[in-house]
mmCIF entry with sequence, helices, sheets and N, C-alpha, C, O atoms, coordinates in Angstrom:
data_MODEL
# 
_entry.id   MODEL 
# 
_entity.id                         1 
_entity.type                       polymer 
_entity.pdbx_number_of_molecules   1 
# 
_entity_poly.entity_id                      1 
_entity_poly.type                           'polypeptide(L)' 
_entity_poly.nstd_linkage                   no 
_entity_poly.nstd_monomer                   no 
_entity_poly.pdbx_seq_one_letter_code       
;(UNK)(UNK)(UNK)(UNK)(UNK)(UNK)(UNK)(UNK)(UNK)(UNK)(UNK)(UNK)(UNK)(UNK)(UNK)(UNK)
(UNK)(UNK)(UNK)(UNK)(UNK)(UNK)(UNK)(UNK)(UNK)(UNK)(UNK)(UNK)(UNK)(UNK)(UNK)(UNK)
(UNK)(UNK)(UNK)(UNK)(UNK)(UNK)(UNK)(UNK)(UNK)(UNK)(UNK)(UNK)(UNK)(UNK)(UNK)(UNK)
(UNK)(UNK)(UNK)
;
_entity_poly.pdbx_seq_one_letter_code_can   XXXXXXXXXXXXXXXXXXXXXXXXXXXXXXXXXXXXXXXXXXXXXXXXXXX 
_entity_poly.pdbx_strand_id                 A 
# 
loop_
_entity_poly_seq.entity_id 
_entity_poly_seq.num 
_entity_poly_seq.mon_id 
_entity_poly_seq.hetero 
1 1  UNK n 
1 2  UNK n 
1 3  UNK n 
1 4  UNK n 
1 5  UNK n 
1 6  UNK n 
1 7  UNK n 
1 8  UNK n 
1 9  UNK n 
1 10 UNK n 
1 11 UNK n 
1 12 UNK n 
1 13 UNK n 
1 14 UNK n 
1 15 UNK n 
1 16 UNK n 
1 17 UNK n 
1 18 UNK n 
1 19 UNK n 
1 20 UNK n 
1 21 UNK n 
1 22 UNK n 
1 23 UNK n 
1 24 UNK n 
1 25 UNK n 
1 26 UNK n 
1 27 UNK n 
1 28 UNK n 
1 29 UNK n 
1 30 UNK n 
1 31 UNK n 
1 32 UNK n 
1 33 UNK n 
1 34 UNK n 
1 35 UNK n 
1 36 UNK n 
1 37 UNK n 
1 38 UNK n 
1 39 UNK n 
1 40 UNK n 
1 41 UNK n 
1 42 UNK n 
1 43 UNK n 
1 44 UNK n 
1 45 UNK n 
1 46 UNK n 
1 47 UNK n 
1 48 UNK n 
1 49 UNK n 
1 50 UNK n 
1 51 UNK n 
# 
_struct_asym.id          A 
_struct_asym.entity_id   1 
# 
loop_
_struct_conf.conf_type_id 
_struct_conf.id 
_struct_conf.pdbx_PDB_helix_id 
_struct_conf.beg_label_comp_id 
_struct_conf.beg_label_asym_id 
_struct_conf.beg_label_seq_id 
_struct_conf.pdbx_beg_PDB_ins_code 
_struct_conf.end_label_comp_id 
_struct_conf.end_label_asym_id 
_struct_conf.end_label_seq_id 
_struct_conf.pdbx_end_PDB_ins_code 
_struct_conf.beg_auth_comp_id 
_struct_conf.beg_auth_asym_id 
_struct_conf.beg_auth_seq_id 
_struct_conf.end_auth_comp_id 
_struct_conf.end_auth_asym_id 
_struct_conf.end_auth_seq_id 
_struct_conf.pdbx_PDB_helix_class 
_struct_conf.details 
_struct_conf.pdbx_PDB_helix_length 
HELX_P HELX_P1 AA1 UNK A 15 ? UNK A 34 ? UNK A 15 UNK A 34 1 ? 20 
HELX_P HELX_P2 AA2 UNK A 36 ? UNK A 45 ? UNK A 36 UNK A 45 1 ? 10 
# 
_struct_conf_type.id          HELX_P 
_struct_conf_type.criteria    ? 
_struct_conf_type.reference   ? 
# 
loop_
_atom_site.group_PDB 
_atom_site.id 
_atom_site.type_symbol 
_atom_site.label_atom_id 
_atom_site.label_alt_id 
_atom_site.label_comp_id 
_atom_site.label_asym_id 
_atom_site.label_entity_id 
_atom_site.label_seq_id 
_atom_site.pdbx_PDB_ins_code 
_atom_site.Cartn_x 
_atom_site.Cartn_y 
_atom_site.Cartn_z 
_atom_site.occupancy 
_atom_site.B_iso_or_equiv 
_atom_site.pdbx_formal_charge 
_atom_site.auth_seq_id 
_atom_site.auth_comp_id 
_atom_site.auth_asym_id 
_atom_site.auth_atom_id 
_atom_site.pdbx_PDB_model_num 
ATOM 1   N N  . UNK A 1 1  ? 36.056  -18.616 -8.866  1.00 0.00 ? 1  UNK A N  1 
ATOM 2   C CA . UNK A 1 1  ? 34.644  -18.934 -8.732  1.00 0.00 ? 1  UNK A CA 1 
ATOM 3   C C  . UNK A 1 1  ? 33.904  -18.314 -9.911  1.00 0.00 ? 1  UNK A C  1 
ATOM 4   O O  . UNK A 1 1  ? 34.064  -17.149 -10.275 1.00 0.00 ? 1  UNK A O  1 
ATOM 5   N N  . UNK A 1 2  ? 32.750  -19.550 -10.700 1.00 0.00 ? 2  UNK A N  1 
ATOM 6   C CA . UNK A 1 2  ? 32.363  -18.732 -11.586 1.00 0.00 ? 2  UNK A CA 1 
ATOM 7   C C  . UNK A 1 2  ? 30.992  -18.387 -11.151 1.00 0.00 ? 2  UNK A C  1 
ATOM 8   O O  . UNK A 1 2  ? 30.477  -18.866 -10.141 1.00 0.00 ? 2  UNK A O  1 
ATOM 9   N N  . UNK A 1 3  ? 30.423  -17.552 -11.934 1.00 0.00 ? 3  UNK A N  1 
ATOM 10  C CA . UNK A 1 3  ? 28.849  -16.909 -11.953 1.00 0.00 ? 3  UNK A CA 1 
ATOM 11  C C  . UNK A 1 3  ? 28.114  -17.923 -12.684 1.00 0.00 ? 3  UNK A C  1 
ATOM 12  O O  . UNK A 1 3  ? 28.340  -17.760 -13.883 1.00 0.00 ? 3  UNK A O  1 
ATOM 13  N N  . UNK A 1 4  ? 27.280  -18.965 -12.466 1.00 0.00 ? 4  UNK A N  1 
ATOM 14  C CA . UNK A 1 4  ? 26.492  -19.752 -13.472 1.00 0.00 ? 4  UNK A CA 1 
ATOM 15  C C  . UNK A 1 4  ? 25.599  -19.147 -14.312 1.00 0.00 ? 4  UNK A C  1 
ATOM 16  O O  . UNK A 1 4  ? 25.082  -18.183 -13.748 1.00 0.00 ? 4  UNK A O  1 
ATOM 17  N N  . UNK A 1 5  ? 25.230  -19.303 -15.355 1.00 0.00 ? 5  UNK A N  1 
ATOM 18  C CA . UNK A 1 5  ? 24.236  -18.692 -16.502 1.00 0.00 ? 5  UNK A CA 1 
ATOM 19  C C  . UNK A 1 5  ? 23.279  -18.058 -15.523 1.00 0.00 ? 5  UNK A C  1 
ATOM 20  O O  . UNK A 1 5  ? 23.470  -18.204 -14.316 1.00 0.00 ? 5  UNK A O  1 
ATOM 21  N N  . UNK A 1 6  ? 22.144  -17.282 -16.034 1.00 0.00 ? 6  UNK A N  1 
ATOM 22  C CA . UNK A 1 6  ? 20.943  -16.728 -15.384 1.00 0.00 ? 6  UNK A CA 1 
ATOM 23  C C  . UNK A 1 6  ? 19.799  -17.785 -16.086 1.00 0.00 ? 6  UNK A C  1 
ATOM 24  O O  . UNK A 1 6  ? 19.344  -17.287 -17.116 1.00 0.00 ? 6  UNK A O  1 
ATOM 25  N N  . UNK A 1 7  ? 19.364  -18.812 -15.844 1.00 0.00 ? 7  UNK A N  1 
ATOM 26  C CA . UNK A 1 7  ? 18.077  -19.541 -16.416 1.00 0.00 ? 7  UNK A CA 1 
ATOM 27  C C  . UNK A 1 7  ? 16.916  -19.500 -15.815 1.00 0.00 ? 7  UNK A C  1 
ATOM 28  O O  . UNK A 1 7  ? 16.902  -19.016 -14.683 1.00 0.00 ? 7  UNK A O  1 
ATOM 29  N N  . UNK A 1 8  ? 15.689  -19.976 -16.387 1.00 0.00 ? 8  UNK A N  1 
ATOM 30  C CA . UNK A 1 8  ? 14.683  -19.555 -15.930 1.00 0.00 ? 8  UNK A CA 1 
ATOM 31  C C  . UNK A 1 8  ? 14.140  -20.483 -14.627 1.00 0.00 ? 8  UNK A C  1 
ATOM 32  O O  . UNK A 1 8  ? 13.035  -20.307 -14.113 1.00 0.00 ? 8  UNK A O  1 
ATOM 33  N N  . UNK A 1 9  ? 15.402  -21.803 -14.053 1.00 0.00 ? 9  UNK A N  1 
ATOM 34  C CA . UNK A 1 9  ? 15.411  -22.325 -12.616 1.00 0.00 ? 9  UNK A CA 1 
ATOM 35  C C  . UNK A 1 9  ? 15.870  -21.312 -11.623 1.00 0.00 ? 9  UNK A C  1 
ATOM 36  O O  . UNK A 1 9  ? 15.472  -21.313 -10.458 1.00 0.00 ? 9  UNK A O  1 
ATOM 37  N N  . UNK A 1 10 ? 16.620  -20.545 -12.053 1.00 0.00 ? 10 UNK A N  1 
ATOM 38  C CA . UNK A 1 10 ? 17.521  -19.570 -10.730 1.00 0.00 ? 10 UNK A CA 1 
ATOM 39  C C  . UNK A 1 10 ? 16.306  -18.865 -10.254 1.00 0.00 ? 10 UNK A C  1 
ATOM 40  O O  . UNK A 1 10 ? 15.408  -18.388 -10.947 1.00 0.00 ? 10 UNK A O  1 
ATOM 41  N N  . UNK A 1 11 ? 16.430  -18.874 -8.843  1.00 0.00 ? 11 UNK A N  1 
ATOM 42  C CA . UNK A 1 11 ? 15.869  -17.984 -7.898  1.00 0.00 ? 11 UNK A CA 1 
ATOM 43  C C  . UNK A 1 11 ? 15.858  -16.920 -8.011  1.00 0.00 ? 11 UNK A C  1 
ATOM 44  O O  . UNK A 1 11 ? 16.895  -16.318 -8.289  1.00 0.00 ? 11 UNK A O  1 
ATOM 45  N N  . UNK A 1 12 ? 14.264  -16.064 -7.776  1.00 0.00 ? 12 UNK A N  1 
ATOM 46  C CA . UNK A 1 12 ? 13.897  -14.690 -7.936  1.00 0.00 ? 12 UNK A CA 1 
ATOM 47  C C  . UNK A 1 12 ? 15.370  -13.880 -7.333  1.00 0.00 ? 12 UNK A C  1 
ATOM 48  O O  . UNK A 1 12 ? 16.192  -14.402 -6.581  1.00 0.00 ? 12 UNK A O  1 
ATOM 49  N N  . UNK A 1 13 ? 15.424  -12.659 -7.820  1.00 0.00 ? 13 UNK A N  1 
ATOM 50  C CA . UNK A 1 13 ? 16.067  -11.539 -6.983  1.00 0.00 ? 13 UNK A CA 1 
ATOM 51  C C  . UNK A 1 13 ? 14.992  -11.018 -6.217  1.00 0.00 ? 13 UNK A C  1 
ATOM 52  O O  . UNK A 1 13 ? 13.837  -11.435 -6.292  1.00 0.00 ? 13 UNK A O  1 
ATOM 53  N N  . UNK A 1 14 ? 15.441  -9.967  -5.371  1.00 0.00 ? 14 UNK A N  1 
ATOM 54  C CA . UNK A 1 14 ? 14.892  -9.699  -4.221  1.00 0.00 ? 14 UNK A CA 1 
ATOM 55  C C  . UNK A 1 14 ? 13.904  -8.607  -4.495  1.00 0.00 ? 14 UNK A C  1 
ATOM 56  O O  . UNK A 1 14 ? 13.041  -8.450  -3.632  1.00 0.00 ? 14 UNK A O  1 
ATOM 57  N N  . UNK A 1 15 ? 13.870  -7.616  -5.820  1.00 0.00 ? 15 UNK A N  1 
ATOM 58  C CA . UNK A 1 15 ? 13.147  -6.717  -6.335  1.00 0.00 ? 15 UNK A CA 1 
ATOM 59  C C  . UNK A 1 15 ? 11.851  -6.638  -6.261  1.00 0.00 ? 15 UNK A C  1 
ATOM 60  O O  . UNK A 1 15 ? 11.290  -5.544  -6.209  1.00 0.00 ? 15 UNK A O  1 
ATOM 61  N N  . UNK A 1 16 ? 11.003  -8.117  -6.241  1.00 0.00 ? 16 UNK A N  1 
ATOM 62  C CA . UNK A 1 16 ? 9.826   -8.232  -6.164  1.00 0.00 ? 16 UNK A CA 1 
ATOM 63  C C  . UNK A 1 16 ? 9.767   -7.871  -4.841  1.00 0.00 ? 16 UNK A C  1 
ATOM 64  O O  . UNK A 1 16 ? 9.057   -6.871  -4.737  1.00 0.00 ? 16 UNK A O  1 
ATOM 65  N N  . UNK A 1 17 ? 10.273  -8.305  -3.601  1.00 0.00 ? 17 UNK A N  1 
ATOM 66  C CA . UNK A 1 17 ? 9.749   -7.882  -2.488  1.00 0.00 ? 17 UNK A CA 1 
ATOM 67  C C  . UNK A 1 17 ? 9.694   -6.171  -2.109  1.00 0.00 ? 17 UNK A C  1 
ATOM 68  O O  . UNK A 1 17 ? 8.932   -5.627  -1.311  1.00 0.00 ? 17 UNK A O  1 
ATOM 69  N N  . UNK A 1 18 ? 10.233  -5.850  -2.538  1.00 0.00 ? 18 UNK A N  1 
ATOM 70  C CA . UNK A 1 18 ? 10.580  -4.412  -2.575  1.00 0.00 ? 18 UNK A CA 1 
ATOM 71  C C  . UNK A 1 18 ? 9.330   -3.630  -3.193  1.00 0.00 ? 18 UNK A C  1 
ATOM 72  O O  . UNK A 1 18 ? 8.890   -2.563  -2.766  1.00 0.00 ? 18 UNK A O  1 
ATOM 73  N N  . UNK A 1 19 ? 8.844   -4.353  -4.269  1.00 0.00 ? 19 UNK A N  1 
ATOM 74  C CA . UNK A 1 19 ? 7.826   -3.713  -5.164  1.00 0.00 ? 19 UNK A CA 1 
ATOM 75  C C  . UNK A 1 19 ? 6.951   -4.076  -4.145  1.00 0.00 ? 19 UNK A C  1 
ATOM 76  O O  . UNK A 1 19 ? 6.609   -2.959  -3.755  1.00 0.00 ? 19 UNK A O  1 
ATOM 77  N N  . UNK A 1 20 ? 6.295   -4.952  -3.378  1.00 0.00 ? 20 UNK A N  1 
ATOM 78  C CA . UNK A 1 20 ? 5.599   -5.468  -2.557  1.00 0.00 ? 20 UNK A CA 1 
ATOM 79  C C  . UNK A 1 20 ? 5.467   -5.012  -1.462  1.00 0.00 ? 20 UNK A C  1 
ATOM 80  O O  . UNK A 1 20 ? 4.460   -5.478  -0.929  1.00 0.00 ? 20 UNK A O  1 
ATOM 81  N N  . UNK A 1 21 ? 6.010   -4.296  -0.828  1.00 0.00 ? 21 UNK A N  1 
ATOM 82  C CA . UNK A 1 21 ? 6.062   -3.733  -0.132  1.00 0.00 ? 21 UNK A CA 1 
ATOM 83  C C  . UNK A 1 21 ? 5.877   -2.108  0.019   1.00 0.00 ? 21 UNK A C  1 
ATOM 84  O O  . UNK A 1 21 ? 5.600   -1.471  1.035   1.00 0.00 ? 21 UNK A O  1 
ATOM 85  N N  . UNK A 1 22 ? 6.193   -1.502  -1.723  1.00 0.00 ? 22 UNK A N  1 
ATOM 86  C CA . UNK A 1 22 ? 5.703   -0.457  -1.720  1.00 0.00 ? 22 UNK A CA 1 
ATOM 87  C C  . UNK A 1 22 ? 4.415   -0.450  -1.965  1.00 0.00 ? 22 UNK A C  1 
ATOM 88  O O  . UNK A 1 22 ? 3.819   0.624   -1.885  1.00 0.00 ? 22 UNK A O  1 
ATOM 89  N N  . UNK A 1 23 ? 3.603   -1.835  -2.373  1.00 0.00 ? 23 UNK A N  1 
ATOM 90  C CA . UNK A 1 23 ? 2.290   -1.318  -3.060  1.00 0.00 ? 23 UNK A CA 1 
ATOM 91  C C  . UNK A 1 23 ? 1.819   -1.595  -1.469  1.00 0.00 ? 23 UNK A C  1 
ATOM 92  O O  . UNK A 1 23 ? 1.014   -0.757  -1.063  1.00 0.00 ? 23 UNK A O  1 
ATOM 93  N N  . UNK A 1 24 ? 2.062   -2.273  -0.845  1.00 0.00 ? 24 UNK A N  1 
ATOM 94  C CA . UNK A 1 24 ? 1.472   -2.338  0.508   1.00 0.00 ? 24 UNK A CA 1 
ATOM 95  C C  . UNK A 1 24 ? 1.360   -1.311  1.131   1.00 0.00 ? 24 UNK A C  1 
ATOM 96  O O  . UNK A 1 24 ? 0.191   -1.027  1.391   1.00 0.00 ? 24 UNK A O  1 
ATOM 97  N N  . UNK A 1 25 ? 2.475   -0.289  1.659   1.00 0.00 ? 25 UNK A N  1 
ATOM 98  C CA . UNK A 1 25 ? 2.425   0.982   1.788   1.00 0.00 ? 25 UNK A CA 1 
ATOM 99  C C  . UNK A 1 25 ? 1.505   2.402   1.369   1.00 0.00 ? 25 UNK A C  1 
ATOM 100 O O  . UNK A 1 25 ? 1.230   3.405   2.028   1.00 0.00 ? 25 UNK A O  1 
ATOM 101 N N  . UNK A 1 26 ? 1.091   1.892   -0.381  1.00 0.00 ? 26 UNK A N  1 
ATOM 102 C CA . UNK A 1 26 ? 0.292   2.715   -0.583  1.00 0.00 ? 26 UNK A CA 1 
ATOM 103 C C  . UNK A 1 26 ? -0.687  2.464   -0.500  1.00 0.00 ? 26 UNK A C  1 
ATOM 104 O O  . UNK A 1 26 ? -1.447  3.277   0.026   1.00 0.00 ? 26 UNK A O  1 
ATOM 105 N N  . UNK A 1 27 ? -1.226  1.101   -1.015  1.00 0.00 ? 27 UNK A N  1 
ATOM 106 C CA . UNK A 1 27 ? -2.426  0.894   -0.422  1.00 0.00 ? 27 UNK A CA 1 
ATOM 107 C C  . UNK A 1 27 ? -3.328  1.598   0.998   1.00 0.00 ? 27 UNK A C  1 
ATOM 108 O O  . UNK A 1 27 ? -4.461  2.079   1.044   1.00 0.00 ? 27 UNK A O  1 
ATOM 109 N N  . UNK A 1 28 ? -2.108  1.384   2.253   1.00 0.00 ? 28 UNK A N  1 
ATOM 110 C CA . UNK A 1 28 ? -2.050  1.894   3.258   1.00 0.00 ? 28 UNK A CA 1 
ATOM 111 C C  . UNK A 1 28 ? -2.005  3.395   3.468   1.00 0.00 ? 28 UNK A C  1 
ATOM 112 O O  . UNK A 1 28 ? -2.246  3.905   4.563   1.00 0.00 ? 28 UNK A O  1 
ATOM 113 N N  . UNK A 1 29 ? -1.773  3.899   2.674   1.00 0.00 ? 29 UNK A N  1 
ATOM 114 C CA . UNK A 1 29 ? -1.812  5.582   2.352   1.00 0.00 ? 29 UNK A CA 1 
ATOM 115 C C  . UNK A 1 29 ? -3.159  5.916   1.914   1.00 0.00 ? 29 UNK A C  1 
ATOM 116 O O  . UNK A 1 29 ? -3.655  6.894   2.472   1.00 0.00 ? 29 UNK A O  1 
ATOM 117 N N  . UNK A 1 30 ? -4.218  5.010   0.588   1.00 0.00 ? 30 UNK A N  1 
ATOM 118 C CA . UNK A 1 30 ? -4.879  4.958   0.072   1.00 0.00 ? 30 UNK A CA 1 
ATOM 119 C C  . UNK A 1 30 ? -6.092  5.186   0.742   1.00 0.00 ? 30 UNK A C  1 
ATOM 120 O O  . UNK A 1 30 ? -7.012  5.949   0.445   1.00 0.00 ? 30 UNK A O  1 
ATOM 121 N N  . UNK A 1 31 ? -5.906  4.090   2.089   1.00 0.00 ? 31 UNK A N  1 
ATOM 122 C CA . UNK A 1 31 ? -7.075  3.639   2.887   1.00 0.00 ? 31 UNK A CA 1 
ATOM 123 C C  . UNK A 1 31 ? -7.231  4.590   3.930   1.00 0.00 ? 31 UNK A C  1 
ATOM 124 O O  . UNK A 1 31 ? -8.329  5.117   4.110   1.00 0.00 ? 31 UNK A O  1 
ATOM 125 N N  . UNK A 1 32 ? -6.268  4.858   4.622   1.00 0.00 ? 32 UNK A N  1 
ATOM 126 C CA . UNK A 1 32 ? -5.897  5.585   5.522   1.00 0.00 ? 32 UNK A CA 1 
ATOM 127 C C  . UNK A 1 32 ? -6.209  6.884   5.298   1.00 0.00 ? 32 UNK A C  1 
ATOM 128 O O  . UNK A 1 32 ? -6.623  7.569   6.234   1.00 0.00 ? 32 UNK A O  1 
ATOM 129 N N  . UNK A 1 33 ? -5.997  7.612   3.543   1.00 0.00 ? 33 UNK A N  1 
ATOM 130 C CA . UNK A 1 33 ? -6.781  8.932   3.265   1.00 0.00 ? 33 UNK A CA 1 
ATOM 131 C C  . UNK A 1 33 ? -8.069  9.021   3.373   1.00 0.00 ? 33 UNK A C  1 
ATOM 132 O O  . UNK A 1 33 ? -8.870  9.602   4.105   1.00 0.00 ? 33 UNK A O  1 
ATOM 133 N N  . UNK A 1 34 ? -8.100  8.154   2.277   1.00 0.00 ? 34 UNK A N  1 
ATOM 134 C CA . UNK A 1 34 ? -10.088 7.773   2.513   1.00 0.00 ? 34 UNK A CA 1 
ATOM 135 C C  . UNK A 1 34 ? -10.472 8.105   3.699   1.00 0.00 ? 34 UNK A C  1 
ATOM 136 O O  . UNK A 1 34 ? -10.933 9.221   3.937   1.00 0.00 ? 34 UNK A O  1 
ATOM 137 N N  . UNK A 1 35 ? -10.281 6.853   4.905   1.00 0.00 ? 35 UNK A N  1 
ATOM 138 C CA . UNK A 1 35 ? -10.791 7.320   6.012   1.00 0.00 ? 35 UNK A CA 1 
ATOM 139 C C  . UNK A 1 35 ? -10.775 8.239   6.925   1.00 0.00 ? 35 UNK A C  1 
ATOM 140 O O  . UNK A 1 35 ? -11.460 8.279   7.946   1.00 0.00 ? 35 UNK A O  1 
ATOM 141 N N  . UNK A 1 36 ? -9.775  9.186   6.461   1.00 0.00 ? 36 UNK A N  1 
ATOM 142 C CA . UNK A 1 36 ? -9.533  10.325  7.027   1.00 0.00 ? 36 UNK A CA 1 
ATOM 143 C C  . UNK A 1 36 ? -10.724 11.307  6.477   1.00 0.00 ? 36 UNK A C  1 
ATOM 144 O O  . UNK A 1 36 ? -11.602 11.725  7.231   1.00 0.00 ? 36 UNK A O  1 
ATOM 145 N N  . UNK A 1 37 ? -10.670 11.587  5.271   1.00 0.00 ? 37 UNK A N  1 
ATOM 146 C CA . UNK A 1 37 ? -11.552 11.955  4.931   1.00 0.00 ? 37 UNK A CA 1 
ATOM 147 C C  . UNK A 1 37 ? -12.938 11.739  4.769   1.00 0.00 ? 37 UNK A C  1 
ATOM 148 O O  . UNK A 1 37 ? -13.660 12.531  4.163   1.00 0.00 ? 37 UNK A O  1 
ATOM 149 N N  . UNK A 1 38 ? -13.280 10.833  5.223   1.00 0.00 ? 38 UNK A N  1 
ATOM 150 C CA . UNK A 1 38 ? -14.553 10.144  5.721   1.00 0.00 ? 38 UNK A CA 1 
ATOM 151 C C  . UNK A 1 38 ? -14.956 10.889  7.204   1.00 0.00 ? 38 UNK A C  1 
ATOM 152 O O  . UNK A 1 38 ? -15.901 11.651  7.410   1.00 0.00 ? 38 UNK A O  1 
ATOM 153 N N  . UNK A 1 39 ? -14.036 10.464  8.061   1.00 0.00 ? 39 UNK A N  1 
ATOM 154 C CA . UNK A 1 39 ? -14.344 10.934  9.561   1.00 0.00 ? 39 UNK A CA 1 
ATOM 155 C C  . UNK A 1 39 ? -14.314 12.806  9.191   1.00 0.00 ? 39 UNK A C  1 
ATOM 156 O O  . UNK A 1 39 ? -15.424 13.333  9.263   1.00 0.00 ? 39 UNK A O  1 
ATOM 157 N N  . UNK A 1 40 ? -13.424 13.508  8.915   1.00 0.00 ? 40 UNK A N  1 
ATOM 158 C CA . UNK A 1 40 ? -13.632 14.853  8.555   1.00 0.00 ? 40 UNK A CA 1 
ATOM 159 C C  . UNK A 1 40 ? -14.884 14.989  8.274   1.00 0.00 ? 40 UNK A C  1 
ATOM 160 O O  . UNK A 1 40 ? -15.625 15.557  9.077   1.00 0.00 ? 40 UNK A O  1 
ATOM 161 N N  . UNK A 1 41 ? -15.448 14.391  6.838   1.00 0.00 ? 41 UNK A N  1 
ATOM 162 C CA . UNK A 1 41 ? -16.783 14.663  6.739   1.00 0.00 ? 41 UNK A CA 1 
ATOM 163 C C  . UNK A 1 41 ? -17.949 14.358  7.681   1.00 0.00 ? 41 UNK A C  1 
ATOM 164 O O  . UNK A 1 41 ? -18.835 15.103  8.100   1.00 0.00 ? 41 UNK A O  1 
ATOM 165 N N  . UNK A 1 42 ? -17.701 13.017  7.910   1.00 0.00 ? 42 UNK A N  1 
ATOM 166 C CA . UNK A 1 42 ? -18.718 12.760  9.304   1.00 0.00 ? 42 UNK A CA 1 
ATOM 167 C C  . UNK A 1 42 ? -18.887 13.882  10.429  1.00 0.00 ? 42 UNK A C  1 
ATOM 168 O O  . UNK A 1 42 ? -19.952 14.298  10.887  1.00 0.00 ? 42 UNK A O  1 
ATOM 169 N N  . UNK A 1 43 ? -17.994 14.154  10.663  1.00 0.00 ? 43 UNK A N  1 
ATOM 170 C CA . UNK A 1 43 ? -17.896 15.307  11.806  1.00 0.00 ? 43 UNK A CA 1 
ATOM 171 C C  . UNK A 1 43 ? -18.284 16.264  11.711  1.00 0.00 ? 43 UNK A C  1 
ATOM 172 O O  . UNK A 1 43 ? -18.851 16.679  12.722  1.00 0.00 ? 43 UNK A O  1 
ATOM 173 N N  . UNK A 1 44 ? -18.248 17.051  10.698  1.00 0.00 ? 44 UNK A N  1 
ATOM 174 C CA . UNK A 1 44 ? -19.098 18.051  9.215   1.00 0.00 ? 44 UNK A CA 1 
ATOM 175 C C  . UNK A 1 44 ? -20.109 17.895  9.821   1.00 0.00 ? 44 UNK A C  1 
ATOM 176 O O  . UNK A 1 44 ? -20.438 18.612  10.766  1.00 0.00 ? 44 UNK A O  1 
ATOM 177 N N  . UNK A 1 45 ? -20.849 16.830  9.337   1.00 0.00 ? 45 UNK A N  1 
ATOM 178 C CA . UNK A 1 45 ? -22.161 16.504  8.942   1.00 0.00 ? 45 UNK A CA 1 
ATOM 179 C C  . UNK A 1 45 ? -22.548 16.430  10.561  1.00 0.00 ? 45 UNK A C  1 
ATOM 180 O O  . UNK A 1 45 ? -23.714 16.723  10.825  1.00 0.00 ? 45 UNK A O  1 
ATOM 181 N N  . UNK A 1 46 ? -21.853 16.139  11.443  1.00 0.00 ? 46 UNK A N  1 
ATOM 182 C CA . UNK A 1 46 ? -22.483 15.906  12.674  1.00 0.00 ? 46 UNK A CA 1 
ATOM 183 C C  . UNK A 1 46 ? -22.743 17.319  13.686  1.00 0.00 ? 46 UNK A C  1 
ATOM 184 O O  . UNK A 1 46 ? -23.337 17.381  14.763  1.00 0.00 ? 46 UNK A O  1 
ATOM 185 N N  . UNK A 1 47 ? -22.109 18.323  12.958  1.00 0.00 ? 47 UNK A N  1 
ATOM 186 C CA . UNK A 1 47 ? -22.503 19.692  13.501  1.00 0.00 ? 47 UNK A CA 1 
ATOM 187 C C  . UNK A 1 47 ? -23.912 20.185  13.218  1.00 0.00 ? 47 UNK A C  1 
ATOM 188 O O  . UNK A 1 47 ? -24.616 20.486  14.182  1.00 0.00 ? 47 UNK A O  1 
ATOM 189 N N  . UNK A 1 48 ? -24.258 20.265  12.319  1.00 0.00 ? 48 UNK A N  1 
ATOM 190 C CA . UNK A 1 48 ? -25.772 20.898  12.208  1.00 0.00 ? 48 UNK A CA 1 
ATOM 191 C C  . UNK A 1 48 ? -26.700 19.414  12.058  1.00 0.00 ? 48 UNK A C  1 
ATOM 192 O O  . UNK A 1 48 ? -27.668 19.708  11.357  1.00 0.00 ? 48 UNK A O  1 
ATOM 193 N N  . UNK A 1 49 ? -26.759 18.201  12.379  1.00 0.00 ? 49 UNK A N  1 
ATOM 194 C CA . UNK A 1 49 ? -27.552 17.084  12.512  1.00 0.00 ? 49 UNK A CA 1 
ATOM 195 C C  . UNK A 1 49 ? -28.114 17.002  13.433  1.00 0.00 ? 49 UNK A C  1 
ATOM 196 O O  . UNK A 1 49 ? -27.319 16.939  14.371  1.00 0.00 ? 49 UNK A O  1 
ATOM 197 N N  . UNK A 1 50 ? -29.857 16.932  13.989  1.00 0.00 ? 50 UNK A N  1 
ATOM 198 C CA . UNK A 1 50 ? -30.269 16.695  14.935  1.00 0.00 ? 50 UNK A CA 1 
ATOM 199 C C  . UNK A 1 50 ? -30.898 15.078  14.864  1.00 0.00 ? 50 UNK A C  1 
ATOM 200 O O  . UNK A 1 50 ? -31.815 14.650  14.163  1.00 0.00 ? 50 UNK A O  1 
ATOM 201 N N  . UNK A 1 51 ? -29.976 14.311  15.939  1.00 0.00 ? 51 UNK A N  1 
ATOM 202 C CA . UNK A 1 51 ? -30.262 12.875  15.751  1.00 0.00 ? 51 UNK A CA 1 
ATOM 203 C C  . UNK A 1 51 ? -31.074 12.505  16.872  1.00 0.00 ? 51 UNK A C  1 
ATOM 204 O O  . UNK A 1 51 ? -31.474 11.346  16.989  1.00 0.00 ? 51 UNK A O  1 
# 
């Protein structure tokens, strides 16, 4: 059995999904800090606030 050439018809390898999945992840790290640190501060701010 042979290996056919690599041309620019052959189907992706699987690498992109991989990369895709890490930026998804961080993104998700990204957002997830933020809002962590958002509510921390809110909560801050909600100790000496008279609303």
């Amino acid at each position: 059995m042979t290996v056919p050439p690599r041309t620019e018809e052959a189907p992706m390898d699987y690498g992109w999904m991989t990369h895709l999945i890490f930026w998804i992840i961080g993104a998700m790290a990204v957002v997830g800090g933020i809002g962590a640190i958002g509510a921390m501060w809110s909560m801050g701010r909600s100790g000496y606030r008279k609303d």
